[in-house]
N, C-alpha and C positions, 0 to 999 in steps of 0.2 A: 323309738325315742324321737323329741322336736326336734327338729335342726333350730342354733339356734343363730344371729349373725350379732356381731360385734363393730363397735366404729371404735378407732381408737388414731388422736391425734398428738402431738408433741410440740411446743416451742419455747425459746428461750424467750425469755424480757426481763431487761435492765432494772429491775429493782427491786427491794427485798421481799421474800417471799408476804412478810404480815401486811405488803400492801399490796398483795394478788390478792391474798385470804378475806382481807378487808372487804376488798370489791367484790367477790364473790359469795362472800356471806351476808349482805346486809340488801335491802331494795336503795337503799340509797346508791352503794355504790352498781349496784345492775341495773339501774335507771340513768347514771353518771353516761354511761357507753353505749347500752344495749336495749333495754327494754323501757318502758311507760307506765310506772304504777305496780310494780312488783314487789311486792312484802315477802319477807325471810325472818320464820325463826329460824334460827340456824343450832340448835340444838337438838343432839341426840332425841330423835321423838318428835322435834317439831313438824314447821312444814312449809313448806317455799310454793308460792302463787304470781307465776310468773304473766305479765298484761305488755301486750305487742298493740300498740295504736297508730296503724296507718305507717306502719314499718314497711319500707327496703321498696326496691322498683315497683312490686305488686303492691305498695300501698295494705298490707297485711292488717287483718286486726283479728285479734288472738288472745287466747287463758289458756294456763296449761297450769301442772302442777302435781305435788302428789308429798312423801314422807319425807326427814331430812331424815337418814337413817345411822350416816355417824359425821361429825363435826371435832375434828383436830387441829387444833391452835395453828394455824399457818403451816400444816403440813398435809390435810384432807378434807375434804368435803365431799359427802354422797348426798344425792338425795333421787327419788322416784317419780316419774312424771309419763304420761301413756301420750305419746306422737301415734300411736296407729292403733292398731287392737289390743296390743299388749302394753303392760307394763315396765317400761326397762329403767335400768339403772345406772344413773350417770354419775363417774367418778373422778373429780378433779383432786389430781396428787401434785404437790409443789416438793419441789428439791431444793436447796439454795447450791447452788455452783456459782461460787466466784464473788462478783457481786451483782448475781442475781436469782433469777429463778427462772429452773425449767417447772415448764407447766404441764402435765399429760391428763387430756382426758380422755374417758372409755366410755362409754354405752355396751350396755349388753341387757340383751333379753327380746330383740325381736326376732321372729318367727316368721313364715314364706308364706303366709296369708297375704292377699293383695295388697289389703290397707297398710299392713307393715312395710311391707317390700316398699310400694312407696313413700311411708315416713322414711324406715333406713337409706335410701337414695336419698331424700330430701335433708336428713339429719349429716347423716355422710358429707356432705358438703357442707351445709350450715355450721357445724363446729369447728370445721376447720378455716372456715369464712369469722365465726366467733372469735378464735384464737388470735386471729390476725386483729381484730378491730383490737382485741384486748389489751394486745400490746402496742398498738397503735394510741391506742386513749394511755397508758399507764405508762409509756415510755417521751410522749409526744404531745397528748392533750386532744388527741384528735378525735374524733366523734362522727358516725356516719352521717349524721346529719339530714336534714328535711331533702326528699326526692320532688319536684316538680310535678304538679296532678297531670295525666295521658291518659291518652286513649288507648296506648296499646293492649293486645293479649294479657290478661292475668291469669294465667291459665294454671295457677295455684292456689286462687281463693278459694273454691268450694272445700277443698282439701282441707284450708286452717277453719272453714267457718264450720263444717262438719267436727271438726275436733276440740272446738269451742265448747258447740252444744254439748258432748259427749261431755269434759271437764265439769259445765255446770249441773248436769244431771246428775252427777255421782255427787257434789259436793254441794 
């Protein structure tokens, strides 16, 4: 049997769950906080194309993407996207407690193949770096905003420009 590993993160934010759902089902709102040019259908069947241009200290540029596999009114969102060898699947669940919403998302389906191991390091952190800006933009307005161009180490470019090309080969 695969082993198989899972990321799984939690946070509250101040506002009603149909404007977490908002944000995360449309490219308008995943471009608002997060990414550069990413389109969402966001229907059972469709399919989420997510575009990272000159993102975060490494100056990242990136496509990923893959199924949306169910879509519930401000209460779920899956959809499928491959960070390393495999294909995992990521699930943002909204709760409303109080007046707000707790957010939990999962990944699961990577494998102890190299390329995985380090997407799930790299994922592993990044979602829970994601969930933070989330509520940062959706409670606050805030935005991570343009990084200054440097010189220094990027010593996770090849990483995203490898998994680029992978995304546009299959699609």
């Amino acid at each position: 049997m695969t082993q198989t590993l899972t990321i799984e993160h939690k946070t509250y934010i101040h506002v009603h769950p149909s404007k977490v759902y908002e944000t995360l089902t449309t490219g308008k709102g995943w471009d608002a906080w997060f990414t550069q040019g990413t389109a969402v259908d966001a229907r059972k069947g469709g399919r989420i194309h997510f575009r990272f241009k000159d993102f975060g200290p490494e100056h990242i540029t990136m496509e990923d993407g893959g199924a949306v596999l169910e879509s519930d009114l401000n209460e779920r969102s899956v959809f499928q996207w491959t960070p390393g060898d495999s294909t995992t699947t990521v699930s943002f669940t909204l709760t409303e407690v109080e007046e707000g919403t707790m957010v939990n998302v999962t990944e699961i389906g990577y494998t102890t193949s190299e390329r995985d191991l380090a997407a799930y390091s790299d994922c592993s952190v990044g979602w829970g770096e994601a969930l933070t800006l989330l509520k940062f933009y959706l409670e606050h307005g805030i935005t991570y905003g343009q990084v200054p161009r440097h010189t220094m180490d990027k010593i996770m470019v090849g990483q995203y420009e490898q998994r680029t090309d992978d995304y546009l080969k299959k699609n």
